[in-house]
N, C-alpha and C positions, 0 to 999 in steps of 0.2 A: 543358484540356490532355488530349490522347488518349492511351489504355492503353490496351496490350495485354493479354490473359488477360479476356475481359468475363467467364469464367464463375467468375470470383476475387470472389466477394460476401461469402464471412463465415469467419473462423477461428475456430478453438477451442483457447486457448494456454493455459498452466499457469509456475505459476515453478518456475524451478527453485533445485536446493541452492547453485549459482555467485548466487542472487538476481536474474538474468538473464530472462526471460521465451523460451519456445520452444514453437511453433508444433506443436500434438498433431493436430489433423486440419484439412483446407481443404473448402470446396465445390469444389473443381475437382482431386479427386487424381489424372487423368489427365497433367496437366503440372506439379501440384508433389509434387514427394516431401518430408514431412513429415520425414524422418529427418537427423537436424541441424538441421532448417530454423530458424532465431533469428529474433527481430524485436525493435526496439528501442520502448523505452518510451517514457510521456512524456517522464521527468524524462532520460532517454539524452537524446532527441532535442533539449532543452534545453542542455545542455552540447553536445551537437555544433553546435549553432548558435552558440552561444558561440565554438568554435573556430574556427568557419569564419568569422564577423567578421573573422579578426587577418589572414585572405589575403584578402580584398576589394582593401586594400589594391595588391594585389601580381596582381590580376586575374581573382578567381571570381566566377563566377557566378553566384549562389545559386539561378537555376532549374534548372541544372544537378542542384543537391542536389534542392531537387521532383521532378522527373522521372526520379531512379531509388528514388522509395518510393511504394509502394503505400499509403497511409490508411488508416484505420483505428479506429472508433471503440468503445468498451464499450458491450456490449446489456445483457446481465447473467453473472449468476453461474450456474455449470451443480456440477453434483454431479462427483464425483475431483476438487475442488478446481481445476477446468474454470472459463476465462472468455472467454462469444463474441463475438468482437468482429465488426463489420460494417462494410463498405469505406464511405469516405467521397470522393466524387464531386470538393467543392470545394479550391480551393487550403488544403492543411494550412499555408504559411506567412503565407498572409492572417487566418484563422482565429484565435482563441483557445483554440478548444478544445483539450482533451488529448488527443491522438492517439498509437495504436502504427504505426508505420513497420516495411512487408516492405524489402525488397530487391529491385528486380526484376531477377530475377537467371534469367526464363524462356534466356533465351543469355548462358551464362556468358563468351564471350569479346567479342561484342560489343553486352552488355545497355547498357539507361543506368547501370545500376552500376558495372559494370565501367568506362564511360566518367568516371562520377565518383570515382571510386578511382586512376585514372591522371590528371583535373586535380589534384587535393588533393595526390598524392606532386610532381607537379611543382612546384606553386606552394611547396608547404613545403619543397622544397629550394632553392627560390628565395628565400622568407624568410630562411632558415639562413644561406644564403651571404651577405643585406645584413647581417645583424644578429652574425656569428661572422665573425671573423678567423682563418679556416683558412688552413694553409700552402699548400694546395689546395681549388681549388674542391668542392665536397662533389657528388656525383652519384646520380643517379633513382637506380642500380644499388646502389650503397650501400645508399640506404636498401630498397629490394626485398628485395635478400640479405639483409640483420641482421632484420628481419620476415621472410621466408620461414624462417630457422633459428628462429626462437621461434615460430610456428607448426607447423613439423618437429618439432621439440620435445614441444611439447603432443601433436600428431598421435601423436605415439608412445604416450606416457603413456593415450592413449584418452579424450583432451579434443577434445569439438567446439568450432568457431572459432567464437565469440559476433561477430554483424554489428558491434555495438557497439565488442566487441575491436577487430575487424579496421580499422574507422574511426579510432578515436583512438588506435590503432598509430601511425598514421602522421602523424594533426594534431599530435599528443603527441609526435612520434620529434624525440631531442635524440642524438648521436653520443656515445658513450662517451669520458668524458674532456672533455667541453663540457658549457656548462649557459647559460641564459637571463639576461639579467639582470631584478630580480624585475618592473620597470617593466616590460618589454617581454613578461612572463612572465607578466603578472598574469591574462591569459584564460583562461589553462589551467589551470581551476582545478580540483583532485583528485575523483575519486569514489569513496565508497566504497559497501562492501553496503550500508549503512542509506542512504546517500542514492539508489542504486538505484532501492530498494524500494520504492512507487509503492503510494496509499493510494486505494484502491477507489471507488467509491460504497456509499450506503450498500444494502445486500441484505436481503432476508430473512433472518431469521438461521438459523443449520444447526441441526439436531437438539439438539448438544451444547451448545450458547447456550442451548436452551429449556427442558430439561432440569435446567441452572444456574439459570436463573428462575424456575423450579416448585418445584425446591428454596427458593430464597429464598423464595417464595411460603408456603409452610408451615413454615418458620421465623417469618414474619410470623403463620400463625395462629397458630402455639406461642406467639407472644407474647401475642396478643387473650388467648388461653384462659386465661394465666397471671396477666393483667391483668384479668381477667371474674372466676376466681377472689380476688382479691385482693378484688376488690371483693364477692365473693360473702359473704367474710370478716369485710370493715367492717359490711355490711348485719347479719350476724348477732351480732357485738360490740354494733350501735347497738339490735336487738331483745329480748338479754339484758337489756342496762342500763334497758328501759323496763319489760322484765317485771319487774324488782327495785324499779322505781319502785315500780310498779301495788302489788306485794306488799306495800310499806313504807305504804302508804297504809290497803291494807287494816288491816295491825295496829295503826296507829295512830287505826283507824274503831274496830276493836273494843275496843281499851282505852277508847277514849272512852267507849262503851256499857258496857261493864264498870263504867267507873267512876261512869255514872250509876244501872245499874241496883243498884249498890251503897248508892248514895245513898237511892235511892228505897226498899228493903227496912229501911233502918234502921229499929227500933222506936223512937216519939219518948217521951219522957222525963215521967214523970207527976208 
């Protein structure tokens, strides 16, 4: 499948304090501006798959969802807490692999993003309307408005709009005063920070890891030393007791001699 941006080969993202992952520098900063730029994680891109099952039903197209993300796979770990990821070429939904997902969002009005952001609000209002008994039909506009005001919202507050956000906004959007029933509800299932948070490969370890195992490291001599002297201890307890042998032997050599040369001086009896 053909993308645009070929000079988009490797990012360099950080997480951040929302637990979210965002995009700190590109190979191509001529057409991406880093600043807000988000990208969704594995474990995102896993629950968005998840969501998007429940409209199949009802008519998506999941290469739709392929074709406005960019790929993305972990090279390694960089220093500022820096992770570079490097574009991956083959279908991410054929794949196994864990992949981060951009957005490609190089034309914001008529990207494949934007194109997959306007099937997903239709078909979820389409879902809505078979599975809820509205007094009225529920409308694209509806749900646009109530997501663009909590969006406005944040915007104010000085919150960048996570891609992530912005997707299960709308797979996730239930009309206030409605709700799912749990059977029909069961895919959308919650996330939180900790499920977010997406477990690395394993790295080098940083400074302050090696540091902690140096330490532990001579706490282990402390021990040897302490266990060497112990022993240094036994040895000289097991040396005394021999010299006191040795001594006991001697006096009991020279009583013997005493007692014979005692023997031998008596004068015999006439």
């Amino acid at each position: 499948m053909s993308k645009s941006s070929p000079k988009l080969q490797w990012l360099k993202v950080r997480i951040g304090e929302d637990y979210n992952w965002w995009v700190a520098e590109t190979s191509d900063p001529v057409h991406w501006d880093v600043d807000g730029l988000s990208i969704i994680d594995p474990r995102q891109k896993a629950h968005i798959v998840d969501l998007l099952d429940a409209l199949r039903e009802y008519g998506f197209d999941i290469e739709v969802f392929e074709s406005a993300f960019y790929a993305f796979r972990i090279t390694r770990k960089l220093p500022d807490n820096l992770v570079e990821l490097t574009r991956v070429s083959e279908s991410f939904l054929e794949s196994e692999e864990d992949v981060f997902l951009l957005p490609d969002i190089l034309d914001e009005e008529k990207s494949p993003y934007a194109d997959f952001l306007d099937q997903i609000t239709r078909l979820r209002v389409k879902m809505l309307n078979s599975l809820i008994d509205f007094a009225e039909s529920l409308e694209i506009d509806e749900i646009e408005e109530q997501i663009r005001e909590q969006q406005n919202a944040e915007y104010m507050e000085g919150k960048s709009i996570h891609v992530f956000n912005e997707v299960t906004a709308i797979l996730e959007f239930i009309p206030e005063g409605y709700e799912l029933e749990v059977g029909e509800d069961a895919k959308e299932a919650s996330t939180d920070e900790e499920e977010i948070d997406i477990d690395l490969p394993d790295f080098e370890e940083d400074e302050e890891t090696l540091e902690e195992d140096e330490t532990m490291k001579w706490d282990d001599d402390d021990d040897d030393i302490d266990g060497s002297e112990d022993g240094d201890d036994d040895e000289d307890e097991d040396m005394e007791e021999e010299e006191d042998e040795d001594f006991e032997e001697e006096d009991e050599d020279e009583d013997e001699d005493s007692s014979r040369k005692s023997k031998r001086g008596r004068p015999r009896k006439g």
